[in-house]
C-alpha positions as CSV (number, residue, x, y, z in Angstrom):
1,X,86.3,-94.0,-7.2
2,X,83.6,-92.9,-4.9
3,X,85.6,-89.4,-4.0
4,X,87.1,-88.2,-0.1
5,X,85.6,-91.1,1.5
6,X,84.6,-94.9,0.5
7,X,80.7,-94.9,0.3
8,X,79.3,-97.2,2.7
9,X,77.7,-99.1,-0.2
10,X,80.7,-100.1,-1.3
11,X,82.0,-101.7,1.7
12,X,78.8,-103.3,2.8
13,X,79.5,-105.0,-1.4
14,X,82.6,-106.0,0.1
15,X,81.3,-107.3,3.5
16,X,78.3,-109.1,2.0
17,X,80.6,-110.6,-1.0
18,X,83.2,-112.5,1.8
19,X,80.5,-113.4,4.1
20,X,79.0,-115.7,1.4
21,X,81.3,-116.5,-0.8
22,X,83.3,-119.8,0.1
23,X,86.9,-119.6,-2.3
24,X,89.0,-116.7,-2.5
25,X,92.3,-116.1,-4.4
26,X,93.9,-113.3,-2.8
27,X,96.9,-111.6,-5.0
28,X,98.8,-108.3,-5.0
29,X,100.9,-105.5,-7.3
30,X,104.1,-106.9,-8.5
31,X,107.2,-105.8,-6.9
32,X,105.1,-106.3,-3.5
33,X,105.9,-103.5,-1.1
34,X,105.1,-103.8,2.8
35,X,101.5,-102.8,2.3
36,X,100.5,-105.3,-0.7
37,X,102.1,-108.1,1.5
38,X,100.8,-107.0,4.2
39,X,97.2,-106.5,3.2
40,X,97.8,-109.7,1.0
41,X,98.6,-111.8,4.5
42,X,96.5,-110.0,6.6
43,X,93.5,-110.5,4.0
44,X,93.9,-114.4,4.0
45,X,94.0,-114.3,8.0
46,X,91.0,-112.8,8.0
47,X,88.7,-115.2,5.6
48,X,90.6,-118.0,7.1
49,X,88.9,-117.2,10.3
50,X,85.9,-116.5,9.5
51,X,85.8,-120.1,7.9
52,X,86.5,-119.3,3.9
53,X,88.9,-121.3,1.5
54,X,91.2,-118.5,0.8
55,X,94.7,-118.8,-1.2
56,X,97.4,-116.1,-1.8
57,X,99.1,-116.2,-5.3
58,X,101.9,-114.3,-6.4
59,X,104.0,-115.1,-9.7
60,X,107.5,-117.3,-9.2
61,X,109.0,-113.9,-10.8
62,X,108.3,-111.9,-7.8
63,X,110.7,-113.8,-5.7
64,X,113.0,-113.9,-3.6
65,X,111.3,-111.0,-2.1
66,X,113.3,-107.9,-0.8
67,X,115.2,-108.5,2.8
68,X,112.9,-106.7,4.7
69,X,109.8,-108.6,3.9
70,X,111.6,-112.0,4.1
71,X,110.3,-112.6,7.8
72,X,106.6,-113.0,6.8
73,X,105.3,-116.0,7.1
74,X,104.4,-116.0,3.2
75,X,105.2,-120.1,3.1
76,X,102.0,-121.0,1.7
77,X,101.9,-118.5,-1.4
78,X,101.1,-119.8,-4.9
79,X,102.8,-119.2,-8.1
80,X,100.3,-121.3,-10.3
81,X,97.1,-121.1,-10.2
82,X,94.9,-123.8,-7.9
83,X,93.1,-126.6,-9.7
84,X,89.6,-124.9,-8.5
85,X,90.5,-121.7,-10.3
86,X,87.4,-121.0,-11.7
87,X,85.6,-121.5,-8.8
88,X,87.2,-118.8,-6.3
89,X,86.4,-114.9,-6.5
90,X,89.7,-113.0,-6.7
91,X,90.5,-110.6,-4.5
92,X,93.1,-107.6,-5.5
93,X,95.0,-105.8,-2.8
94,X,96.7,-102.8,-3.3
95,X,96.6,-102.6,-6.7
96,X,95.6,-99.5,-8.7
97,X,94.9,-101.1,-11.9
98,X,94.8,-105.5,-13.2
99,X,98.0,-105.1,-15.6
100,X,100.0,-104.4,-12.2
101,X,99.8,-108.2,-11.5
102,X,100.3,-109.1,-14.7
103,X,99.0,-112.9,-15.3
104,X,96.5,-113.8,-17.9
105,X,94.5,-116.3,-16.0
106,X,93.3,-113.6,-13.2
107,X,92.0,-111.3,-15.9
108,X,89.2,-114.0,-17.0
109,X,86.0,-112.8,-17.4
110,X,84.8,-115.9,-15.5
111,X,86.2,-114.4,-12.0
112,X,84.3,-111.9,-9.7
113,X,87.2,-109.6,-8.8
114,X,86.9,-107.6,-5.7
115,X,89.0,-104.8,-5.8
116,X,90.6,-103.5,-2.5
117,X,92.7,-99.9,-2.3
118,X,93.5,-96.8,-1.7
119,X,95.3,-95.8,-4.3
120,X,93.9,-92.4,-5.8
121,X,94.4,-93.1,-9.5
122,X,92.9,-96.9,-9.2
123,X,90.7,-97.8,-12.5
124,X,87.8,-99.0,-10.8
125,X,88.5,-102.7,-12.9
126,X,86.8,-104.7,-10.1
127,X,83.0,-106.0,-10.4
128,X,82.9,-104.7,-6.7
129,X,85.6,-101.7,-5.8
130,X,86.5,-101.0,-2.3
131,X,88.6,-97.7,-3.2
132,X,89.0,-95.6,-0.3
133,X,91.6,-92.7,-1.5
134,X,91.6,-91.5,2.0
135,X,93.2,-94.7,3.8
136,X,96.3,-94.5,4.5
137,X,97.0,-97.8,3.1
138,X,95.4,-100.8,1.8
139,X,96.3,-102.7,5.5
140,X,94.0,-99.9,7.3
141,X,90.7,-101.1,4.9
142,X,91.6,-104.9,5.6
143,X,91.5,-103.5,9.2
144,X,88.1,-101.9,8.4
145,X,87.1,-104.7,7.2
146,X,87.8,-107.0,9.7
147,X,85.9,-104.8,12.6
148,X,82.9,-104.9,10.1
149,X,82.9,-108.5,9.9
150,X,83.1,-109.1,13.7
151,X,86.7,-111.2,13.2
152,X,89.1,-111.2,16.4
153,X,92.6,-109.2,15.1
154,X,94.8,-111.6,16.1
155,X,98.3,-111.3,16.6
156,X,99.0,-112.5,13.8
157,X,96.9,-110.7,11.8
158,X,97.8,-107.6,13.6
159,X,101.8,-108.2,13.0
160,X,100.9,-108.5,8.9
161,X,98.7,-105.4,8.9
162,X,100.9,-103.2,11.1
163,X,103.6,-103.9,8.4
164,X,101.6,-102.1,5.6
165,X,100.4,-99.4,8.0
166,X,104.0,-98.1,8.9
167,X,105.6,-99.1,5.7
168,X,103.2,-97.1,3.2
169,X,103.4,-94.2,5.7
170,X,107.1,-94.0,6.0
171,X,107.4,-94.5,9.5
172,X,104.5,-92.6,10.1
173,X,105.9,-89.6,8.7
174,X,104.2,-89.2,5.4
175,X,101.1,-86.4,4.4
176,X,98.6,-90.0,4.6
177,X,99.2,-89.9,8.0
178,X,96.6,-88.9,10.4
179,X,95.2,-89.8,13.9
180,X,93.1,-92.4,12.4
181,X,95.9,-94.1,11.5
182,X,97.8,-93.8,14.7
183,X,94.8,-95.1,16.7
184,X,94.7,-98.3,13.9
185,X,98.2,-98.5,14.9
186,X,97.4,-98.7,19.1
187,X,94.4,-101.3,18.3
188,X,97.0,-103.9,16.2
189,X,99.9,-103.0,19.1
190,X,97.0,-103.8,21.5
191,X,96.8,-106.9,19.6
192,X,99.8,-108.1,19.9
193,X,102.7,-106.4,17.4
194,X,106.3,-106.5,18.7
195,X,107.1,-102.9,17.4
196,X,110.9,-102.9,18.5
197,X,111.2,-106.1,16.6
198,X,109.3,-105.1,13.9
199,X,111.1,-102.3,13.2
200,X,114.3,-104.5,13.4
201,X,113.3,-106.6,11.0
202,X,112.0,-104.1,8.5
203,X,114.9,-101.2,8.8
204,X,118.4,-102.8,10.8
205,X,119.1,-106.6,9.4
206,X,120.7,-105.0,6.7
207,X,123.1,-107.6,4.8
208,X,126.4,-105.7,3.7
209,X,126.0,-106.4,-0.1
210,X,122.8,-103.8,0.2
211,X,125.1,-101.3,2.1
212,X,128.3,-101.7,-0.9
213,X,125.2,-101.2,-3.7
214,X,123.7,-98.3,-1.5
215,X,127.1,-96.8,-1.6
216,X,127.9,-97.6,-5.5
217,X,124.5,-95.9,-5.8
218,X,125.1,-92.9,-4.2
219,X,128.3,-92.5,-5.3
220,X,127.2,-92.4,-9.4
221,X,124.0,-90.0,-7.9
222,X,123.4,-87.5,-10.7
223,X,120.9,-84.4,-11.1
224,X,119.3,-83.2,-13.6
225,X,116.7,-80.0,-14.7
226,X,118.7,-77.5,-12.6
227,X,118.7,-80.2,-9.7
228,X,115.1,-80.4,-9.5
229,X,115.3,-84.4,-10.9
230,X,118.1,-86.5,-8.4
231,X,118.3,-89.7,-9.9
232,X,120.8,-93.1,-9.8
233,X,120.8,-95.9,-11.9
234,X,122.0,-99.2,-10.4
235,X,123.0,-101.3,-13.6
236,X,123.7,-105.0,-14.2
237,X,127.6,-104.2,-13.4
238,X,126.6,-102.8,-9.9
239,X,124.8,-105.9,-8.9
240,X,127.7,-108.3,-9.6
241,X,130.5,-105.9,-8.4
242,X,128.6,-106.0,-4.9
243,X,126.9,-109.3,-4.8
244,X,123.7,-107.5,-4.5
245,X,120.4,-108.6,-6.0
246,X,117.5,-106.3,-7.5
247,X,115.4,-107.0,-4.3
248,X,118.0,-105.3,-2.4
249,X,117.4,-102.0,-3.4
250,X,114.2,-101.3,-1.1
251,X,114.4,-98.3,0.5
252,X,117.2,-96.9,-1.4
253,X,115.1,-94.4,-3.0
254,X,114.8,-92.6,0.1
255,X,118.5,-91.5,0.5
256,X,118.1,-89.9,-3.0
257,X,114.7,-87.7,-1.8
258,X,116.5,-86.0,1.1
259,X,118.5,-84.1,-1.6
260,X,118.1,-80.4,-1.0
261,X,116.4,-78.5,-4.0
262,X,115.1,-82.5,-5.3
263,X,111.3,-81.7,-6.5
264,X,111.4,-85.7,-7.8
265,X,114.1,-88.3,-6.9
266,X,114.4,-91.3,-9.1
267,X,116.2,-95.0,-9.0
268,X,116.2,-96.5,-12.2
269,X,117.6,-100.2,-11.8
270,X,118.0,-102.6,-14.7
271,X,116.1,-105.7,-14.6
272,X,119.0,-108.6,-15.2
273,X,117.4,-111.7,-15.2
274,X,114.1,-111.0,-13.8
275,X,112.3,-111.1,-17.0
276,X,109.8,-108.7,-18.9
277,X,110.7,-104.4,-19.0
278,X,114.6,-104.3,-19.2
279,X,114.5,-101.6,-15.9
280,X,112.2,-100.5,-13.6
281,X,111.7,-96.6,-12.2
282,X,110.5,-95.4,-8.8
283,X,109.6,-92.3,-8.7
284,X,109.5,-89.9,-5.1
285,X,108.3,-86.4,-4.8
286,X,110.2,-84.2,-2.4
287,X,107.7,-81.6,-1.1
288,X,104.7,-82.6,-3.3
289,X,105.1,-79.9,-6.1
290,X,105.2,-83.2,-8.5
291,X,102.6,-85.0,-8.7
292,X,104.9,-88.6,-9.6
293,X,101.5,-90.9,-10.3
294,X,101.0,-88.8,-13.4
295,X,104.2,-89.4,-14.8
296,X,104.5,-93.2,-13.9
297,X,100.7,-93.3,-16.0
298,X,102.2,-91.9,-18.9
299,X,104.4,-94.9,-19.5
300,X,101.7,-97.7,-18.4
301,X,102.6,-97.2,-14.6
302,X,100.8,-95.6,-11.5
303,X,100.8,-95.1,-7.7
304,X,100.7,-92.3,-5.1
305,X,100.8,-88.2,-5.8
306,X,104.2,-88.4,-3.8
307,X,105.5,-92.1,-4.6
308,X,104.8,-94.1,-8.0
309,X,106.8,-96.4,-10.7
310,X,106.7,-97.7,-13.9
311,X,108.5,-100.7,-16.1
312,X,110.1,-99.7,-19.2
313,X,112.1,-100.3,-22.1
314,X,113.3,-96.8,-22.7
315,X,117.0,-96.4,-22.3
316,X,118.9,-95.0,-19.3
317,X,118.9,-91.3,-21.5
318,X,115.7,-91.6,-23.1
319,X,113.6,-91.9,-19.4
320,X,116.3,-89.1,-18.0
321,X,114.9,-86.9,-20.9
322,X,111.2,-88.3,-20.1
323,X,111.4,-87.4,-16.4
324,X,113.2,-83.9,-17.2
325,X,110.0,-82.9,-20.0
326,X,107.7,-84.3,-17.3
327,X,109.1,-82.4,-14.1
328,X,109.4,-78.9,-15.4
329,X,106.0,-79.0,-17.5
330,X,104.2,-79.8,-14.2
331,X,106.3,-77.0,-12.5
332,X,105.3,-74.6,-15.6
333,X,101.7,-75.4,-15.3
């Protein structure tokens, strides 16, 4: 990690390694959030202008994607890998270490990797890394680096990027943002983004089966460590009593933050039939006292100071008891 600002030599690596490379496999984190797709879609716009053979690969398991992200125009993503494999560099978006996409063939040794984000505990696993902790989302260096190679934002382009801008800074009410990213916000409106029906899309077509599992959710809400942990757990049972699915819970995380006296709000869900960890935790930090990255490392996870998760096996009590040793030695410290 190159420290408060990417080093210009690392993005000049980047530039000079899409402007002569000619196939490019662009993937993601798993559980894609606004900003991996929208860096993911907004990357494969860009090399598709500028004339490169670029592909976007996601594994089957990570669909159906959650409601809000439904209305990108993700058609043409793959979930095996092409027959030119080994002839395409792979690009990683938003992703602070490889095991967050985890698939064997994108770990071969006979792939450049080009690593792309802005996470602050990344591991630096690329052959080139792009790591620029003080962007305020992976979308804002595919913007970058779309000015330095001369492409046209299109409106397109613009529509998939502004998704990861205001998405990974919570309306635009986060610490990440600043007035850089409000002006990156103006040039991809200039460009052509609908906000209003952005913003639709993203926060109001809201099926009522996420509303009855937001409710079930809130309504089991529990807090732990002298309410400094606020956590929910939406089980197996939940899903079926409301006829929700696991990719309905985006956003749900958020209701349990605004808790007065929360220091870390958490939403453990089980994993039905999704396959691999048996539940999945995301982690918020109200106020930034905690820093949540830390924790979700600790159990083979990562992310943001204030926003972070992790796969587990650990049962409903043991990652309660986790969190609660976690959360008040950081507070001791």
């Amino acid at each position: 990690m190159t420290g408060p600002a990417t080093a210009t030599s690392d993005i000049d690596r980047v530039v000079d390694a899409l402007r002569t490379g000619e196939r490019f496999l662009l993937t993601a984190h798993e559980g894609p959030d606004g900003d991996a797709l929208g860096s993911l879609l907004g990357m494969h716009r860009l090399l598709t202008q500028i004339g490169k053979d670029s592909v976007m690969f996601l594994a089957a398991k990570e669909f159906p994607l959650p409601i809000e992200y439904r209305f990108l125009p993700l058609e043409e993503v793959f979930h095996e890998p092409p027959a030119d494999m080994a002839d395409r560099t792979v690009v990683f978006l938003d992703c602070g270490n490889i095991d967050r996409m985890p698939v064997d063939f994108l770990s071969d040794d006979d792939h450049t990797i080009i690593n792309i984000d802005h996470h602050h505990d990344n591991t630096l696993f690329g052959d080139i890394n792009l790591v620029d902790v003080e962007a305020s989302c992976t979308a804002e260096i595919v913007h970058g680096l779309a000015v330095e190679l001369g492409a046209e934002i299109t409106a397109e382009m613009a529509a998939a990027l502004y998704v990861g801008l205001v998405t990974d800074t919570g309306k635009f009410m986060y610490e990440n943002t600043n007035a850089g990213t409000h002006r990156i916000a103006a040039e991809l409106i200039e460009a052509g983004v609908e906000v209003d029906d952005t913003y639709r899309r993203l926060y109001e077509h809201v099926p009522i089966e996420k509303l009855r599992l937001v409710a079930r959710a809130l309504e089991g809400i529990q807090r732990h460590c002298d309410g400094r942990l606020v956590l929910a757990h939406i089980s197996a049972a939940d899903y079926e009593a409301t006829g929700a699915g696991e990719e309905m819970t985006e956003g749900l995380i958020d209701y349990l933050r605004s808790v007065e006296g929360a220091k870390v709000a958490a939403l453990v869900r089980d994993r039905g039939d999704r396959g691999g960890s048996a539940r999945k935790v995301s982690l918020r930090s109200s106020g930034g006292e905690i820093d949540v990255s830390a924790l979700a490392r600790k159990q083979g996870g990562g992310g943001h100071k204030r926003a972070a998760g992790f796969s587990t096996d650990l049962e409903l009590d043991e990652v309660i008891s986790f969190l609660c040793g976690e959360v008040l030695a950081q507070l001791d410290s």
